[in-house]
PAMIRO-20981 format. One record per residue: x, y, z of N, C-alpha, C in turn; residue in one letter; residue number from 1. Coordinates in nm, 4 decimals. Layout:
N
n_x | n_y | n_z | ca_x | ca_y | ca_z | c_x | c_y | c_z | rest | nr
X | Y | Z | X | Y | Z | X | Y | Z | a | NUM
...
This chain:
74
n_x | n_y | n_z | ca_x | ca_y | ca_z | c_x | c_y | c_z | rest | nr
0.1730 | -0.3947 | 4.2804 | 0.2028 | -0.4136 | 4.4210 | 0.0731 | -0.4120 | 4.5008 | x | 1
0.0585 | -0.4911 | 4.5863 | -0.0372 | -0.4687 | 4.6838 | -0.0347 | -0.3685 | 4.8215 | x | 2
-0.1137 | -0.3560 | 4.8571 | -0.1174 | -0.2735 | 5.0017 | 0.0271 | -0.2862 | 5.0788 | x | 3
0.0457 | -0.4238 | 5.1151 | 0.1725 | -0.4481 | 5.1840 | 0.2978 | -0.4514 | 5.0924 | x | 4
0.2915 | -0.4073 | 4.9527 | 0.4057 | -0.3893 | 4.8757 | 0.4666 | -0.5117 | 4.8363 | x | 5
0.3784 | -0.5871 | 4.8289 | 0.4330 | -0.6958 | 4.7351 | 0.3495 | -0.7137 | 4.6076 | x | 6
0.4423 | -0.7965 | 4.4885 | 0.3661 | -0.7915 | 4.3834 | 0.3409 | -0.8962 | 4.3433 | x | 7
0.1644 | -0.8525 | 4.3002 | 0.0451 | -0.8923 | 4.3164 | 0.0506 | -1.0779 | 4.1646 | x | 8
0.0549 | -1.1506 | 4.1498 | 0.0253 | -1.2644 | 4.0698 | -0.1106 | -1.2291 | 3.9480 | x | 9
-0.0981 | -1.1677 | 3.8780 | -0.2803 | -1.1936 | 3.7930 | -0.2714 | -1.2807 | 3.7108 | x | 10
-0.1984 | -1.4059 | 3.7130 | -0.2193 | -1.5068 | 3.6044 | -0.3161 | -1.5341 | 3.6318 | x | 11
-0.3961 | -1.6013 | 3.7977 | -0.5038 | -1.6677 | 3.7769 | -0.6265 | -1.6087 | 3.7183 | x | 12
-0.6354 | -1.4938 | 3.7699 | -0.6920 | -1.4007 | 3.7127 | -0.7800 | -1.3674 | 3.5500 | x | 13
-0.6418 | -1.3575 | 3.5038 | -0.6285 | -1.3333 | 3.3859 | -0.6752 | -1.5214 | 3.2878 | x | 14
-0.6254 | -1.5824 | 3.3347 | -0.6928 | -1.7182 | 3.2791 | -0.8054 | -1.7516 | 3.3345 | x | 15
-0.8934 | -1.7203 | 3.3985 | -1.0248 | -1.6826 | 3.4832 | -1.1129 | -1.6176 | 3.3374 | x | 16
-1.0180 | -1.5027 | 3.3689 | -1.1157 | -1.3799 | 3.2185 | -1.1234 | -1.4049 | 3.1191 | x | 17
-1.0386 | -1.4550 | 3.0971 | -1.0003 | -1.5105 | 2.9207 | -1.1117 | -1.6352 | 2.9405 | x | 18
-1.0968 | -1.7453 | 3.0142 | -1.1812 | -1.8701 | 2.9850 | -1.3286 | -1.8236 | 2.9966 | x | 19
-1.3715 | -1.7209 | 3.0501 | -1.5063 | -1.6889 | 3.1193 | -1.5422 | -1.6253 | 2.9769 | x | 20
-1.4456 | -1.5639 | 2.9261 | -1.4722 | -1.4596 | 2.8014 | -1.4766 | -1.5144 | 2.6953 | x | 21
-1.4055 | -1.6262 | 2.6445 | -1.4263 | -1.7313 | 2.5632 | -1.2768 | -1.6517 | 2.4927 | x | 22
-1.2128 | -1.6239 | 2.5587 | -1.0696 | -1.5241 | 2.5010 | -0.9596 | -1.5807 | 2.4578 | x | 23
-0.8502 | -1.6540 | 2.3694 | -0.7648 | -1.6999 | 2.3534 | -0.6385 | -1.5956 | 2.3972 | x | 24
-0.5144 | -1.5889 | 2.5104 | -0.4083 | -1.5626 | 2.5381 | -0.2716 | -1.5919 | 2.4949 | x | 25
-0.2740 | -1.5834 | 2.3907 | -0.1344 | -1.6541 | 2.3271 | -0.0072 | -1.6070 | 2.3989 | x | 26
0.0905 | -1.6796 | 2.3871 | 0.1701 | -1.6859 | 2.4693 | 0.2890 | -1.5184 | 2.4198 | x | 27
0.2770 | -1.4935 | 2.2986 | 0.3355 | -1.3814 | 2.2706 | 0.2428 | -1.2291 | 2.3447 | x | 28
0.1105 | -1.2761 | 2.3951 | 0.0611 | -1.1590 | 2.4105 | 0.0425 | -1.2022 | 2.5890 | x | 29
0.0736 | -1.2877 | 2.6168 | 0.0663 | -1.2836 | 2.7630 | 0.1319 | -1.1730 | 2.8631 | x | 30
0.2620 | -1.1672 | 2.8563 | 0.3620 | -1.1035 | 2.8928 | 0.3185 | -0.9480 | 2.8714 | x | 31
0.2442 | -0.9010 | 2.7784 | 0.1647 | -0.7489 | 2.7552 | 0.0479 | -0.7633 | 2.8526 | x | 32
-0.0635 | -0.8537 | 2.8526 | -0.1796 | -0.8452 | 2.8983 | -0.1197 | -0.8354 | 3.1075 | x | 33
0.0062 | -0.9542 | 3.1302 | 0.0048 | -0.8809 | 3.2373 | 0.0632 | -0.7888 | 3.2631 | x | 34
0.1377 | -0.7257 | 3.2032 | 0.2079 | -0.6102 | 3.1963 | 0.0629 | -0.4677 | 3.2642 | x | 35
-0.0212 | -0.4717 | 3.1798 | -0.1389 | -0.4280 | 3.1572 | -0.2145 | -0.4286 | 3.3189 | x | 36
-0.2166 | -0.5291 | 3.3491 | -0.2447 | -0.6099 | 3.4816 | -0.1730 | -0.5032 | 3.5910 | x | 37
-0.0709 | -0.5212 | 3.5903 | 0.0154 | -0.4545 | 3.7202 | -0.0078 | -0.3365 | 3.6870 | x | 38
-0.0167 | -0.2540 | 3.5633 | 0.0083 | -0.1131 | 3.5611 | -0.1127 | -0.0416 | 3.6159 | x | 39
-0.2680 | -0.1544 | 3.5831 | -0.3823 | -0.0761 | 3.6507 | -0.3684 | -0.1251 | 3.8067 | x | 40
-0.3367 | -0.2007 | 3.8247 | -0.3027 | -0.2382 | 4.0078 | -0.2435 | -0.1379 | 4.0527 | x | 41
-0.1398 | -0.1086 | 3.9747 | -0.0558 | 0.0256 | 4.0268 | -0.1662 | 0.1435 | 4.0239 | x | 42
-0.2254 | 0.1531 | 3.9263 | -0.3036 | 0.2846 | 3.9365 | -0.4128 | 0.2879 | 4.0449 | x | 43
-0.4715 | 0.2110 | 4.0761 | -0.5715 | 0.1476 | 4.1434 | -0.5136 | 0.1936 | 4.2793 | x | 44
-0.3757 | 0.1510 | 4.3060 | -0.3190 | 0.1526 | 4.4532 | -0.2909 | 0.3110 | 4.4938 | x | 45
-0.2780 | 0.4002 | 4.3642 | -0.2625 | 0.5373 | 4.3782 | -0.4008 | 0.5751 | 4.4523 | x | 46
-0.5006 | 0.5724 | 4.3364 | -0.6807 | 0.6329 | 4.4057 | -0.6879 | 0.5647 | 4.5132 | x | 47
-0.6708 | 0.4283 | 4.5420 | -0.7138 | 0.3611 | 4.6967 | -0.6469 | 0.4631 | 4.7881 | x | 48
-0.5210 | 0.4958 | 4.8259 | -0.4832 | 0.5487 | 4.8792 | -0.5252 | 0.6955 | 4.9614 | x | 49
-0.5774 | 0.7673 | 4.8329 | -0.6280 | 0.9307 | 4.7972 | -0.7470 | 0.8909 | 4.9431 | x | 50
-0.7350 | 1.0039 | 5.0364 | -0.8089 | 0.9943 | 5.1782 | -0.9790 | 1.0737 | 5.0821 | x | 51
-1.0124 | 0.9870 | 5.1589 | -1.1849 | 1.0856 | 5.1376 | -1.2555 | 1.0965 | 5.2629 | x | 52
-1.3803 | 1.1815 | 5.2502 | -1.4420 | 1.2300 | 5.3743 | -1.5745 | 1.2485 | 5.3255 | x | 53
-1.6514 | 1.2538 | 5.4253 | -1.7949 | 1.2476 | 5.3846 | -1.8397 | 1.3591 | 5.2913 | x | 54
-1.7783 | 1.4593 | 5.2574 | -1.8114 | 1.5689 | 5.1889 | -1.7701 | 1.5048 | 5.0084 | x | 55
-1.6794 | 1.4098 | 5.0676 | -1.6290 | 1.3811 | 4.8965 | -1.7375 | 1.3191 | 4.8430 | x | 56
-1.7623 | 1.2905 | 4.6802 | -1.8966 | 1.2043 | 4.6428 | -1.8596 | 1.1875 | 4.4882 | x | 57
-1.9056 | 1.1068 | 4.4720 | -1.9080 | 1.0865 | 4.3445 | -1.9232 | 1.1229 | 4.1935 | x | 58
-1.8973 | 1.1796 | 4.0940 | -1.9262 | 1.2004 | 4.0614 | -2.0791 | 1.1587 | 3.9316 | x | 59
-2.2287 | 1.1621 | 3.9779 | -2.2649 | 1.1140 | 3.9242 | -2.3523 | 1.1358 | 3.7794 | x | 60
-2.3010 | 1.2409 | 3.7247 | -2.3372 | 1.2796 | 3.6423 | -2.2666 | 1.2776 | 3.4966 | x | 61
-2.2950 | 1.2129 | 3.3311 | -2.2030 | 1.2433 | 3.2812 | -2.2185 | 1.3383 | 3.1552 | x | 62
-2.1676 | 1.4281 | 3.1396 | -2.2013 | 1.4892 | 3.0530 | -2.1065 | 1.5179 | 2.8986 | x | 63
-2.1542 | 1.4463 | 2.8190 | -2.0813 | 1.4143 | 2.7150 | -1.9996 | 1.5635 | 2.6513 | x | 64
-1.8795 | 1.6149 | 2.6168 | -1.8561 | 1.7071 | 2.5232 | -1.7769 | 1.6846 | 2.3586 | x | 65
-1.8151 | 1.7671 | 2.2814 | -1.7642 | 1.7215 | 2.1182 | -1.6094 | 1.7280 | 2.1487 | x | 66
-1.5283 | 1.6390 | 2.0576 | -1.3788 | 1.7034 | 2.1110 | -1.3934 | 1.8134 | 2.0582 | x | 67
-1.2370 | 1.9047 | 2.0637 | -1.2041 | 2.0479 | 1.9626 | -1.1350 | 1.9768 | 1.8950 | x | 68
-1.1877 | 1.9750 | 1.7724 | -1.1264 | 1.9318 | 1.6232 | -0.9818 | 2.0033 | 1.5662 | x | 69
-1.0207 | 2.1123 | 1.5833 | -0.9322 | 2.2337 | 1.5633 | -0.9181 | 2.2584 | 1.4128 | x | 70
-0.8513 | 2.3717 | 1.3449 | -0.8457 | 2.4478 | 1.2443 | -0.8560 | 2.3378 | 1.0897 | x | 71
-0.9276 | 2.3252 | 1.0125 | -0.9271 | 2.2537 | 0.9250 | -0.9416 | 2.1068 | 0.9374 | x | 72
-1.0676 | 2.1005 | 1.0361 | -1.0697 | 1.9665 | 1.0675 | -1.2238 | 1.9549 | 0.9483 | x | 73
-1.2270 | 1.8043 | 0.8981 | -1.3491 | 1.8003 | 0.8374 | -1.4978 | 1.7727 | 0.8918 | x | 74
């Protein structure tokens, strides 16, 4: 969905990325890739939303950690 709550088209999009990418879209995997499409739009429209203020910032630091393997891991 977009801002005004309608939902959003990424075919062109998506045949944009794929041709730019040198990507083949077969027609069985289309219907997933936009699936894929709307669900990060959706997520996207959640954080856009989230208010910030000059105190908020980025986080710019990253600091890698090992996972926890846990008990009998090799």
């Amino acid at each position: 969905m977009t801002a005004a709550g309608t939902t959003m088209d990424h075919t062109a999009y998506i045949d944009a990325a794929a041709a730019t990418l040198g990507l083949q879209i077969t027609a069985e995997q289309r219907p997933g890739v936009t699936r894929y499409f709307a669900l990060a739009a959706d997520m996207a429209a959640v954080v856009n939303g989230l208010p910030l203020t000059p105190a908020d910032e980025a986080g710019n630091v990253f600091k890698p950690v090992s996972p926890d393997l846990g008990e009998g891991a090799a």
